[in-house]
C-alpha positions in Angstrom: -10.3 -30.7 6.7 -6.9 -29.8 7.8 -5.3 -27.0 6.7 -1.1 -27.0 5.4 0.5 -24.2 7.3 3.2 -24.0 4.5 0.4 -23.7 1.8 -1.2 -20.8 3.7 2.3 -19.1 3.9 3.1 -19.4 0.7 -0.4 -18.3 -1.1 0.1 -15.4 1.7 3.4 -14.3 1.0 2.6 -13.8 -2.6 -0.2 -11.9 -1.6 2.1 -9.6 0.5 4.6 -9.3 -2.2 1.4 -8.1 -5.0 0.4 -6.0 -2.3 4.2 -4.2 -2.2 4.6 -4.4 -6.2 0.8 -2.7 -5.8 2.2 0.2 -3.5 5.2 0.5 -5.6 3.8 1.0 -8.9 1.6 3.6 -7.5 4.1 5.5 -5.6 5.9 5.6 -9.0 2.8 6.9 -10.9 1.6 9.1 -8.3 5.4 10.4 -8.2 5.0 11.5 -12.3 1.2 12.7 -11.4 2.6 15.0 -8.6 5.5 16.3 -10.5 3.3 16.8 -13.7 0.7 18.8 -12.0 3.4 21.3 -9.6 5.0 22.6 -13.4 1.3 22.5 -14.4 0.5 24.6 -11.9 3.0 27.1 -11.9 1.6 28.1 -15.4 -2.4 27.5 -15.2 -4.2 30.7 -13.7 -7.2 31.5 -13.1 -10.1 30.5 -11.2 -10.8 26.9 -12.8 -6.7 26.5 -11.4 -7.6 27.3 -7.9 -10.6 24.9 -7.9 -8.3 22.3 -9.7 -5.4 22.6 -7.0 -8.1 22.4 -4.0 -9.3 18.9 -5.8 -5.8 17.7 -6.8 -4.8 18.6 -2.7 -7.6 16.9 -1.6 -7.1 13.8 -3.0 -3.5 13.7 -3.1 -4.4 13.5 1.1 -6.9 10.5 0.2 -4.2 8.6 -1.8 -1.5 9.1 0.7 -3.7 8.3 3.2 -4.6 4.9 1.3 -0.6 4.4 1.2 -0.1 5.0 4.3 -2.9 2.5 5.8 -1.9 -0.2 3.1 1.9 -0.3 4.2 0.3 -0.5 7.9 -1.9 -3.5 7.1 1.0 -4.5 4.7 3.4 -4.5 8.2 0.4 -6.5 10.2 0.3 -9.0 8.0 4.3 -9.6 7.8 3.7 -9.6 11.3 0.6 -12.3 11.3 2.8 -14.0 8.5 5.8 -14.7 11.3 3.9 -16.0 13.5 2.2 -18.8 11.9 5.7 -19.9 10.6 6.8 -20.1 14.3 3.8 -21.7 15.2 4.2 -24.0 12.0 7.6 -24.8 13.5 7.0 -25.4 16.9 4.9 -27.9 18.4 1.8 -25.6 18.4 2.8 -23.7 21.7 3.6 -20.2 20.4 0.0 -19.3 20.4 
């Protein structure tokens, strides 16, 4: 069974633009988290604060980590994207 280039693109480009509305969305709630937790923390003393802080800090790292490798993959796949419209366009040879 043959597969339609153009279906492929399209059913992938959707799937890239979730993936950036995705990345968006939490960029925007990790933006209100962060902000929310720096006047928190200016405030809130003690011991339970410090071991809060060195969980919050820890995965802060994790998530912008996550970000970070998701807009990679995110670039990779733009990339992979291209390509099969050139090969969809051509006659097969830019492979």
């Amino acid at each position: 069974m043959a597969t339609d280039p153009r279906i492929l693109l399209a059913e992938l480009d959707e799937y890239a633009s979730t993936l950036e509305r995705h990345f968006v969305e939490l960029r925007d709630r990790h933006a209100v988290l962060r902000d929310t937790w720096f006047a928190t923390s200016e405030v809130y003393q003690g011991t339970g604060a410090e071991v809060f802080a060195d969980a919050f800090a820890r995965a802060d790292a994790r998530f912008l980590d996550y970000l970070d490798r998701g807009q990679r993959i995110l670039v990779i796949l733009r990339d992979k994207m291209e390509q099969l419209r050139l090969f969809d366009s051509s006659d097969g040879s830019a492979f």
